[in-house]
C-alpha positions in Angstrom: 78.8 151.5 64.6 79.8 154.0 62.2 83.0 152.0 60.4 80.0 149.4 59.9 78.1 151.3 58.2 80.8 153.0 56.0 81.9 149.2 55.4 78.7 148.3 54.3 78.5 151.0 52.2 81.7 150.4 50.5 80.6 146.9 49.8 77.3 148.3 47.9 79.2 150.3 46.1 81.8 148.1 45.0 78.7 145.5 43.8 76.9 147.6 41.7 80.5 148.2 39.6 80.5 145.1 38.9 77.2 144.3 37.3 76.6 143.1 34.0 73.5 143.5 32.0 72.3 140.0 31.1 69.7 138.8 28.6 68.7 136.4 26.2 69.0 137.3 22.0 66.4 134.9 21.3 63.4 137.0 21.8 65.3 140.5 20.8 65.8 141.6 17.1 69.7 141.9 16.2 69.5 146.0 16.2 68.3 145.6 20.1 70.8 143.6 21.0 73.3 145.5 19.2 71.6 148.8 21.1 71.9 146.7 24.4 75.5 146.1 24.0 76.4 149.8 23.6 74.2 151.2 26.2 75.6 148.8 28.6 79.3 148.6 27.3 79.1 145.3 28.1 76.7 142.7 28.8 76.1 138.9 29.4 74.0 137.1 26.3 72.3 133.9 25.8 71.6 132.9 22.8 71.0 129.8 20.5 73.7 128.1 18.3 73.0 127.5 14.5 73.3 123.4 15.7 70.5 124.6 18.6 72.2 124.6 21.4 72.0 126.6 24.0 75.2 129.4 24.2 76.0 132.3 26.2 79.1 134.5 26.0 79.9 138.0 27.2 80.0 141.1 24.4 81.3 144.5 24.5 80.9 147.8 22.4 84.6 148.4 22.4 87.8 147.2 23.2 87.9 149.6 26.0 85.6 147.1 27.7 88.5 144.2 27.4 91.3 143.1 29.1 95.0 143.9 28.6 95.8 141.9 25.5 93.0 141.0 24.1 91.3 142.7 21.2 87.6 143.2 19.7 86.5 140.7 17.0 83.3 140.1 15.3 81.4 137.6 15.9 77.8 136.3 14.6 75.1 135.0 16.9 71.3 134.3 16.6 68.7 136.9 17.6 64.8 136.6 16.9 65.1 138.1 13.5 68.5 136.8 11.9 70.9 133.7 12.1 74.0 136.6 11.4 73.7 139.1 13.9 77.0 140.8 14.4 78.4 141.8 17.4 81.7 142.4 19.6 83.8 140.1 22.0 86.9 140.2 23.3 89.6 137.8 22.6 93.3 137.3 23.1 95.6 139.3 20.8 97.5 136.9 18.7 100.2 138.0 16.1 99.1 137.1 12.6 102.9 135.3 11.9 105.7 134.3 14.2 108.6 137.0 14.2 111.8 135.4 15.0 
């Protein structure tokens, strides 16, 4: 009885370390969804393209919230009260020339 309900409390605990804040930029201004982002460290967002379609992707406030070889660059997505809002994601670390 008890190793059940240490395992079960294992498992709660291991869940809520892997949550991700999710939300939709379409109905936030850019500085909330910048403020989002940071106070999260990383978070899930929807958000419209400039063609209309609907995007999501997942943004981070630094590249501490990345994985091994990638790197942080800025990108621009929609929010409520800009087409250019500016924010963080990760992506793979390429070299900017071949060194042979």
């Amino acid at each position: 009885m008890v190793r059940s309900l240490l395992v079960v409390l294992a498992t709660l605990i291991a869940t809520d370390a892997y949550a991700i804040a999710r939300f939709s930029s379409n109905r936030m201004s850019c500085a909330r969804v910048q403020q989002s982002v940071r106070d999260n460290g990383a978070a899930i967002v929807s958000y419209t393209s400039r063609r209309g379609n609907p995007l999501y992707d997942r943004f981070v406030r630094s590249a501490q919230f990345c994985q091994g070889g990638e790197v942080t660059e800025i990108v621009y997505i929609t929010a409520a009260d800009t087409q250019s809002c500016p924010v963080l994601r990760c992506e793979e670390f390429e070299p900017p020339f071949n060194m042979r």
